[in-house]
C-alpha positions as CSV (number, residue, x, y, z in Angstrom):
1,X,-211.1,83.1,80.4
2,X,-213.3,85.9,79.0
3,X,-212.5,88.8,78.6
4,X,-214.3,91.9,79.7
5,X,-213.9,94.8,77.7
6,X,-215.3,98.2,79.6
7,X,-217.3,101.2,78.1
8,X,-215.2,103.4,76.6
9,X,-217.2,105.7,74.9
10,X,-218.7,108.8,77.0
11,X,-221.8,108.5,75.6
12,X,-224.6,106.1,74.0
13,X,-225.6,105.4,70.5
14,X,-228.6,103.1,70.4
15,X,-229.2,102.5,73.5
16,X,-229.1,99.0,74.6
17,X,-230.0,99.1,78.3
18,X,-233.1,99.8,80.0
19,X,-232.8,101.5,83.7
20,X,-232.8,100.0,86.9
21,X,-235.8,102.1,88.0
22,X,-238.1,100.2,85.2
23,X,-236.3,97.0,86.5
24,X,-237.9,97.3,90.1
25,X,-241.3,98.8,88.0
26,X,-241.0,95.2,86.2
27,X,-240.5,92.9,89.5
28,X,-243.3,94.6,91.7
29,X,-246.1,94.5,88.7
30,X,-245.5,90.5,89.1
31,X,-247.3,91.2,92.5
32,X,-251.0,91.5,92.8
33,X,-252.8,94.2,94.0
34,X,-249.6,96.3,93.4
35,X,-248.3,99.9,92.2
36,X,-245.2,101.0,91.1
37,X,-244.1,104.4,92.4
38,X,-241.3,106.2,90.8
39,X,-239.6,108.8,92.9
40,X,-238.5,111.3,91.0
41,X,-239.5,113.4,87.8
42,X,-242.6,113.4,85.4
43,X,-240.3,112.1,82.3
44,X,-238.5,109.3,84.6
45,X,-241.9,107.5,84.5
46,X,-243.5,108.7,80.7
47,X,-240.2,106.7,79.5
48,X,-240.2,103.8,81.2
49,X,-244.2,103.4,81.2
50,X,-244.0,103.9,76.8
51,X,-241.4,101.2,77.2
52,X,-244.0,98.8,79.2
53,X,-247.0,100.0,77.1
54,X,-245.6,99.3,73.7
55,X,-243.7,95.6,75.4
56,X,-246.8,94.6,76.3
57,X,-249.8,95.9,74.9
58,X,-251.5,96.5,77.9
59,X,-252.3,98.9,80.5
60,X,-249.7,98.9,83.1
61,X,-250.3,100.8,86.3
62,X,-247.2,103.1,87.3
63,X,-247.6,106.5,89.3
64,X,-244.8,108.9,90.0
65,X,-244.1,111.8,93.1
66,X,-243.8,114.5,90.0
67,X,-240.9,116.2,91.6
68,X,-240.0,119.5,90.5
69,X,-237.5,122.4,90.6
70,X,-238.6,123.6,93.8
71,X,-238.5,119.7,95.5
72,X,-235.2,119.1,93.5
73,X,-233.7,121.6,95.8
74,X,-235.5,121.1,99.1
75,X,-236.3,117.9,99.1
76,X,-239.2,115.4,97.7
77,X,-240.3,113.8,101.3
78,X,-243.2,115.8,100.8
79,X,-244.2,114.5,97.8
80,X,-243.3,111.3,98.3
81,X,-245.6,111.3,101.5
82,X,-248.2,112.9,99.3
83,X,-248.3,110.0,96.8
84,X,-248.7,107.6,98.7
85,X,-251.2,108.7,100.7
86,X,-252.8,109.6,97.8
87,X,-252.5,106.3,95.9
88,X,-253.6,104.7,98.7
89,X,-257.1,107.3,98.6
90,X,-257.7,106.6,94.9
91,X,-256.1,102.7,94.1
92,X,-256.5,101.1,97.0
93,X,-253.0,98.8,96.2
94,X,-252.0,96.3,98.6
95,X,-248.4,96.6,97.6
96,X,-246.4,100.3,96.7
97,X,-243.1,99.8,95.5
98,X,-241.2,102.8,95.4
99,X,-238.5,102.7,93.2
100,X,-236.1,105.8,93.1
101,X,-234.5,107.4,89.9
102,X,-231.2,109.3,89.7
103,X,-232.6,112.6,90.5
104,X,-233.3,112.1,94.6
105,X,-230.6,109.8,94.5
106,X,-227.8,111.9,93.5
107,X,-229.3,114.5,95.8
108,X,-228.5,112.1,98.1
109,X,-232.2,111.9,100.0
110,X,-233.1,109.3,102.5
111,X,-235.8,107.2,101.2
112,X,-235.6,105.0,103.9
113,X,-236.3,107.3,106.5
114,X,-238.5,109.0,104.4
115,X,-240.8,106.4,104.2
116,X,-240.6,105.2,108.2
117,X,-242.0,108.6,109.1
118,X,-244.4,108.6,106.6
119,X,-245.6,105.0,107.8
120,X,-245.2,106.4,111.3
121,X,-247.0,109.2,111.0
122,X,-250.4,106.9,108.8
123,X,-250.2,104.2,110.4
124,X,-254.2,103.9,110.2
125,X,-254.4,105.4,106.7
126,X,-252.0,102.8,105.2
127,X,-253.3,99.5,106.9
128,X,-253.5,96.8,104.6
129,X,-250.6,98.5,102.5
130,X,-247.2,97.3,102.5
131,X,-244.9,100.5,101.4
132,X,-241.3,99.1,100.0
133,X,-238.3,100.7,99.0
134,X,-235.9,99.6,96.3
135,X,-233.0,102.2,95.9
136,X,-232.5,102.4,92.2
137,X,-230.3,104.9,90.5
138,X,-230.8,105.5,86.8
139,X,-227.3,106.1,86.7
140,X,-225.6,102.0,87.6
141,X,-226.2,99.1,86.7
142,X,-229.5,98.2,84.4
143,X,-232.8,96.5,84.3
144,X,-231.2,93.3,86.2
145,X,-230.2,95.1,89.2
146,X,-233.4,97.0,89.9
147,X,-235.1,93.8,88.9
148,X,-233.0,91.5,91.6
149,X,-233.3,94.9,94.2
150,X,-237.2,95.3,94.1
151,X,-237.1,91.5,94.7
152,X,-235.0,91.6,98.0
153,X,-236.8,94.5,99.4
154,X,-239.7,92.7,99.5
155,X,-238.4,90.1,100.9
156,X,-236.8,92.3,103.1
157,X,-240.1,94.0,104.0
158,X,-242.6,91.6,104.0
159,X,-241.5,88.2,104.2
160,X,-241.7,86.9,108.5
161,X,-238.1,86.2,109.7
162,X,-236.9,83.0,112.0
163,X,-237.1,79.8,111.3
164,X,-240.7,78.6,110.1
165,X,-242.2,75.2,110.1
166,X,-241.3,73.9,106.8
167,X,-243.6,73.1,104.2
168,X,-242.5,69.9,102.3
169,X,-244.4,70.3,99.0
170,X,-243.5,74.3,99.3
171,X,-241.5,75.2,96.8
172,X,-240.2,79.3,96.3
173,X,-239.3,80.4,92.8
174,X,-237.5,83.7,91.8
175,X,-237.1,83.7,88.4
176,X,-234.7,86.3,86.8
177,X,-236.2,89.1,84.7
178,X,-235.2,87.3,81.2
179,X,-237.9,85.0,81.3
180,X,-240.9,85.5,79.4
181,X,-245.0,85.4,80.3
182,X,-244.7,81.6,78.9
183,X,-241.4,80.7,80.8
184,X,-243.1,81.4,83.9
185,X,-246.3,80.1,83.4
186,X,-244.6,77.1,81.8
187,X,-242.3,76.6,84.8
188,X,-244.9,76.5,87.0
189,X,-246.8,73.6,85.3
190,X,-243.4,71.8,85.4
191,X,-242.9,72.3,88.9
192,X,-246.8,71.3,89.7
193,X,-246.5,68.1,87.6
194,X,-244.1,66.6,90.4
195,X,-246.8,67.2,92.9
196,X,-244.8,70.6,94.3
197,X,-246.7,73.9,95.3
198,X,-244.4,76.9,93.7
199,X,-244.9,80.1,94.9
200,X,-243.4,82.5,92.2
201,X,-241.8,85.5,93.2
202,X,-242.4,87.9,91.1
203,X,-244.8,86.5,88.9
204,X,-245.9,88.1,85.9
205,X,-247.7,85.5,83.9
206,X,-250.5,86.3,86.1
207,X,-250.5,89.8,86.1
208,X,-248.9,90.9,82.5
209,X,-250.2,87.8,80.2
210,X,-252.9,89.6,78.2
211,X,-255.9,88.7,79.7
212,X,-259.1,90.9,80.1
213,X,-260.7,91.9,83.7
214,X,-264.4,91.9,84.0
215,X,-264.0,95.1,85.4
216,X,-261.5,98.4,85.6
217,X,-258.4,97.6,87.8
218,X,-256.1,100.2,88.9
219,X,-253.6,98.3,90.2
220,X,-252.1,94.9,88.7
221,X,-254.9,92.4,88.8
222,X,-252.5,89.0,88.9
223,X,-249.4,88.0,90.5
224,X,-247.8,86.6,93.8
225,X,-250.3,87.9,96.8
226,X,-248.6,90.1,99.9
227,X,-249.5,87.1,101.7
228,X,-247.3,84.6,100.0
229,X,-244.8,86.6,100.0
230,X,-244.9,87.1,103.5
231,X,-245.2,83.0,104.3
232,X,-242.1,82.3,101.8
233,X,-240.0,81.0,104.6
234,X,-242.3,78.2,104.9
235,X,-241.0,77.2,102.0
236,X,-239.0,73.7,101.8
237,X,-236.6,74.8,98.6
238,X,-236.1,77.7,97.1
239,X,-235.2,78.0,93.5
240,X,-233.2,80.6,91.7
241,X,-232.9,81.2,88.3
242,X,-230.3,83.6,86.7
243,X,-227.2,84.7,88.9
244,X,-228.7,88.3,89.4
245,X,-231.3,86.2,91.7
246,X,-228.5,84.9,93.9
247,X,-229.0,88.2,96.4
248,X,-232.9,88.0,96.7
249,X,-232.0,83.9,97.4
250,X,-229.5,85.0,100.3
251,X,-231.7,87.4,102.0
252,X,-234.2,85.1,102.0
253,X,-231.7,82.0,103.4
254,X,-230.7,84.8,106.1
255,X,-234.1,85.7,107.3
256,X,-235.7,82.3,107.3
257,X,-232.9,79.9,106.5
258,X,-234.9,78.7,103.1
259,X,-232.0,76.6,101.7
260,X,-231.5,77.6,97.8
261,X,-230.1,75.7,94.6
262,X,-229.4,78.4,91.7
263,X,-229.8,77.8,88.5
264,X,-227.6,79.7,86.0
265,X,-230.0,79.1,82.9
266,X,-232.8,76.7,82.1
267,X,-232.2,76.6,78.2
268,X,-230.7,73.5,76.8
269,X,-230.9,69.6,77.7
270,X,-227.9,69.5,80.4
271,X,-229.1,72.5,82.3
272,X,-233.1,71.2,81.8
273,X,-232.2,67.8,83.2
274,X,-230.3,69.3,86.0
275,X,-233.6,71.0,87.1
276,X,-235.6,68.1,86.5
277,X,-233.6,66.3,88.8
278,X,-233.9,68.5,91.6
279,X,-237.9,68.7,91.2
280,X,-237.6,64.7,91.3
281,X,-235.6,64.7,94.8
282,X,-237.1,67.2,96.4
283,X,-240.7,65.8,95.8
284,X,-239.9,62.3,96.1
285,X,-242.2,61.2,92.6
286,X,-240.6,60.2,89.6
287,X,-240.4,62.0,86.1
288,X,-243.7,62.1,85.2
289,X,-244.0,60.7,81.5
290,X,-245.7,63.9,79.5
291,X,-242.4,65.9,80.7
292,X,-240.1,62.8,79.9
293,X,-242.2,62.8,76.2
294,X,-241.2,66.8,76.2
295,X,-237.8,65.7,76.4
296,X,-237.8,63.1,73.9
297,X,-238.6,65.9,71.0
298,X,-235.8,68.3,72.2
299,X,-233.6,65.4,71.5
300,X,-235.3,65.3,68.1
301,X,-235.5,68.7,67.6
302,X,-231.6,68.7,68.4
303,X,-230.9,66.1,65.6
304,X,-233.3,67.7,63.0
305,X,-231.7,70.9,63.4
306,X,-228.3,71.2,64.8
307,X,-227.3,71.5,60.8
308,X,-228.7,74.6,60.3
309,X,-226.7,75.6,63.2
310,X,-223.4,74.0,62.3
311,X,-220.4,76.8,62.1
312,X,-222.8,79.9,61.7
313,X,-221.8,82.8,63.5
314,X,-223.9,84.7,65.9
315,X,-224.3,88.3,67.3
316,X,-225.5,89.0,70.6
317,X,-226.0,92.2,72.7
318,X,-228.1,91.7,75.5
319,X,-228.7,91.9,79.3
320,X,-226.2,89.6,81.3
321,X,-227.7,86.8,82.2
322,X,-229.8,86.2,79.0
323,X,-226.5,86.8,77.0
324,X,-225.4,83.4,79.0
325,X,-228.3,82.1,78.3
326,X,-228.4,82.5,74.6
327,X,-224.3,82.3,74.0
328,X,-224.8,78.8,75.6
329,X,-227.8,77.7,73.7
330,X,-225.7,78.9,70.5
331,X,-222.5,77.5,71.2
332,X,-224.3,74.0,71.9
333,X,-225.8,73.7,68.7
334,X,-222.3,74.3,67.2
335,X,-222.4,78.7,66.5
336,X,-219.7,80.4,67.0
337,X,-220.4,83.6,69.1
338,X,-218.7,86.4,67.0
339,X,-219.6,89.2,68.9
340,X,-221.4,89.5,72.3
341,X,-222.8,92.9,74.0
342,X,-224.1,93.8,77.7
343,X,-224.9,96.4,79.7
344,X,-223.0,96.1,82.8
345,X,-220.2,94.7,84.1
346,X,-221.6,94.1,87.5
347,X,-222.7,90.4,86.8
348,X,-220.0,87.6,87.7
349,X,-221.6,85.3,85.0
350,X,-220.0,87.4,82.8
351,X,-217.2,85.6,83.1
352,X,-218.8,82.0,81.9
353,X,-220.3,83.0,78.6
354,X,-218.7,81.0,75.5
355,X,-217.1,84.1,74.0
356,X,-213.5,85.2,73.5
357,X,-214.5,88.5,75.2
358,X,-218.1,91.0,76.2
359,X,-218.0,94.5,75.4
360,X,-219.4,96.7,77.7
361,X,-221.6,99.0,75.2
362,X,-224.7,99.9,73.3
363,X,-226.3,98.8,70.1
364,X,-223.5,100.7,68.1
365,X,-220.8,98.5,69.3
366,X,-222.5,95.7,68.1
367,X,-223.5,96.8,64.5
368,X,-219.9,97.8,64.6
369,X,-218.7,94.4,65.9
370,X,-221.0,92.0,64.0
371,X,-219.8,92.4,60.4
372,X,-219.8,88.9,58.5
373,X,-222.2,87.3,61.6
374,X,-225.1,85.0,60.2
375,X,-227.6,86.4,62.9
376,X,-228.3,89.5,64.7
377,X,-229.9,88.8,68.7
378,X,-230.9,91.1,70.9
379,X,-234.4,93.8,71.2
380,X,-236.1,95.3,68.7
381,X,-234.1,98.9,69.1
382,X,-231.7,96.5,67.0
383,X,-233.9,96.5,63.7
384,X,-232.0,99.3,62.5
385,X,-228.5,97.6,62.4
386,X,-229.6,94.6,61.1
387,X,-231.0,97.1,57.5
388,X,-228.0,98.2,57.8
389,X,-225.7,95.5,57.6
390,X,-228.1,92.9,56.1
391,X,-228.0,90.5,58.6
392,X,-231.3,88.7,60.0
393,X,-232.9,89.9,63.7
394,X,-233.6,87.6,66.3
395,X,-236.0,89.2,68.7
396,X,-235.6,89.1,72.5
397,X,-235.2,90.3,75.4
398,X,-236.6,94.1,76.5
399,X,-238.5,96.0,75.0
400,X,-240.4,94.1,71.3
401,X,-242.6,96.4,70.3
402,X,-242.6,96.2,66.6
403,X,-243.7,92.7,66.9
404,X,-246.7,91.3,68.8
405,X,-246.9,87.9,71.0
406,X,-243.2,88.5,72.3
407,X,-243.9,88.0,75.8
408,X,-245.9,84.6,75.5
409,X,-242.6,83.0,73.5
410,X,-241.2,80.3,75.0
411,X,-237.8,80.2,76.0
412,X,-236.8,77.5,78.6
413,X,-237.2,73.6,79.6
414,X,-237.4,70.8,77.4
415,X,-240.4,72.6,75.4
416,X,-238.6,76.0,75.2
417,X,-235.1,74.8,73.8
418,X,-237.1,73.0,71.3
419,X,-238.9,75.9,70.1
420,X,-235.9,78.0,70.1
421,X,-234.1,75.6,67.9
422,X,-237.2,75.3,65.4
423,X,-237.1,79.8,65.4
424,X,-233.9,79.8,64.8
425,X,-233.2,77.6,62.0
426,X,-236.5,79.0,60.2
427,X,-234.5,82.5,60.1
428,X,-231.3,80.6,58.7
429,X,-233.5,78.9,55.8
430,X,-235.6,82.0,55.3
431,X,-232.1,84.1,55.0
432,X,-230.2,81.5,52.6
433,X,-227.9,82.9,49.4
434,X,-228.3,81.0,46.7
435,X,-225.0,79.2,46.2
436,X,-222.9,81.0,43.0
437,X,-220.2,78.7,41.0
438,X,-217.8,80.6,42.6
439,X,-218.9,78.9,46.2
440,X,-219.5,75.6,44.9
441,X,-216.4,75.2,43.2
442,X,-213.4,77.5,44.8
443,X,-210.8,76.5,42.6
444,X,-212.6,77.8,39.4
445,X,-210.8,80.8,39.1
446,X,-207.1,78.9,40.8
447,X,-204.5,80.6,38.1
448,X,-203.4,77.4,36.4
449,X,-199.1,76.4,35.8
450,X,-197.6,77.1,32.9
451,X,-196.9,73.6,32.2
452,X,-200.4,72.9,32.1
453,X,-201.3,75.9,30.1
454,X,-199.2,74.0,27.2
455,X,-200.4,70.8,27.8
456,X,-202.4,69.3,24.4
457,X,-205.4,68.6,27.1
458,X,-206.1,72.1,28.3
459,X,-205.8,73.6,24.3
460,X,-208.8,74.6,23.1
């Protein structure tokens, strides 16, 4: 069994982990007609909206209640009240997700209540509003948990309870916070191409994939609608991917009784074919060809390049449930995972990934721990080590921002392993020593016996 080594430093150096406030930011801009709302300081939000900004390259709606020292010490229900009233004045969202930050939490304010009197108290100003609370302390967990929170409070808030006439063809996705633009646009054509309608919770290849409005937008301009979200236990199957979705999934099965499969990760042919095979009983209709053709060049792209891959040793430090997902993709090409880094120790699946053991840490265990690894993997605040110690960066994860086209980088399925295989082994050849007689022949400098020092043959 792995084993789990905890933090043991009292402070960061190169920060690996982004905050569960930016987490809920993430889910609720995967909703259309949304704004994030962070409860708490001015500098809470800057941060986490350079983060987005520089990740995406895009415009990226997020407000804050601008609490100061006077609020700090009596209480932000005021501004809170005054923020959303006011963004629902100038945006006009349909959806505000309030996501608090460690300041009103360790005060120890009640949101929740909060937020019921303010409703109360508007109830004509904020028709046509939903107003939801994920509480999300800068101070536990990471991006994973605000991510999985923000999801299950709207489910929570929005979504009808009670059994629901079920929609056969229905299908209800909540994909884990690891998965790219491309993953999950790319996982909804799969899903169509069975003859299934997915409803994709949150869903931010329509709101964060680049595109262009015809017009200024204030609040995300793609996404799942309020409205779906509110029909999604109409749903016939719902689908789970990552094990920091397994919460949303339950609240969801509680209120409606949606039945859900999860699925740990969707990167390599055993865990691809898995999925397929639930898409294929669920809607009746058999593989259809172009994704059984998808399949037939990962199994190519396995045999071409599983000897780049062959005893190399990787370096991971990453959220979680991606550090399953890439530790497995590793070890199934034949890697060895010499090192591997999270952020939290809060995930069970911590406790599946290939590894002897997962430090709890930063980026400074890892440069630390990855001396002698082949490949560096993890974000791009990881460029530094990998000068350093001369190893090659694999880019992924949160934030990129010294690189552009991150977030439409494919990742999962048939089409996704294949392209990781082909990106990876490019690094290995574009990183190859040129052998030196030493390497090709170890015995070169072997001390040679006496006996055969005196020998007429070795005389020179």
């Amino acid at each position: 069994m792995v084993r789990i080594l905890r933090k043991i430093k009292s402070a960061a150096v190169n920060p690996l982990k982004s905050s569960q406030p930016l987490g809920a930011a993430f889910a609720f801009l995967g909703v259309e007609g949304a704004m994030p709302l962070f409860h708490g300081s001015q500098g809470c939000t800057s941060f986490a909206l350079v983060l987005f900004v520089r990740h995406f390259k895009e415009a990226i709606p997020l407000q804050t209640t601008a609490m100061d020292e006077v609020a700090t010490i009596l209480g932000g229900a005021d501004h809170l009240e005054e923020a959303i009233l006011n963004l629902k004045t100038r945006t006009k969202p349909k959806l505000i997700g309030v996501c608090t930050t460690a300041l009103v939490e360790t005060r120890g304010e009640d949101c929740a209540s909060d937020i019921a009197n303010v409703k109360l108290k508007h109830v004509e100003e904020l028709a046509g509003t939903e107003v939801v609370l994920a509480n999300t302390p800068d101070f536990d967990g990471a991006i994973e948990e605000g991510w999985a929170k923000a999801v299950a409070a709207m489910i929570e808030g929005i979504t009808r309870s009670g059994e629901r006439t079920r929609q056969p063809k229905k299908i209800a996705i909540l994909p884990g916070c690891n998965l790219t633009v491309a993953d999950v646009e790319h996982l909804r054509d799969m899903v169509e191409s069975f003859g299934l309608k997915p409803v994709i919770l949150p869903d931010v290849s329509g709101s964060l994939d680049g595109t262009v409005p015809d017009r200024w937008v204030t609040t995300t301009y793609g996404g799942t609608s309020v409205e779906e979200i509110r029909e999604l236990g109409t749903a016939a199957q719902c689908i789970v991917i990552g094990e920091h979705m397994r919460h949303p999934a339950k609240t969801l099965h509680g209120l409606t009784g949606v039945p859900y499969a999860v699925f740990q990760s969707l990167t390599g042919l055993k865990a691809v074919d898995r999925f397929v095979s639930l898409l294929s009983a669920v809607s009746g209709a058999a593989v259809p060809a172009r994704v059984r053709r998808h399949r037939a060049q990962l199994e190519d792209a396995l045999l071409d390049g599983h000897f780049h891959f062959g005893g190399k040793k990787i370096a991971i430090a990453a959220e979680p449930d991606q550090l399953y997902q890439l530790a497995t993709f590793f070890t199934g090409m034949g890697c060895d995972i010499a090192a591997a880094v999270t952020t939290t120790d809060m995930s069970k699946i911590l406790q599946k990934v290939p590894a002897e053991w997962v430090q709890i840490g930063d980026l400074g265990d890892l440069e630390a721990l990855a001396a002698g690894a082949d490949l560096l993997v993890t974000h791009s605040h990881g460029r530094q080590a990998s000068r350093r110690l001369g190893i090659p960066l694999m880019r992924v994860g949160f934030p990129i921002f010294d690189r552009l086209g991150s977030q439409h980088k494919l990742t999962i399925l048939y089409r996704g392993t294949r392209d990781l295989i082909f990106d990876v082994a490019n690094i290995f050849q574009a990183n190859q020593h040129a052998p030196t007689p030493e390497a090709l022949d170890p015995f070169r400098k072997r001390e040679m016996p006496d006996e055969l020092r005196s020998s007429p043959l070795t005389r020179h």
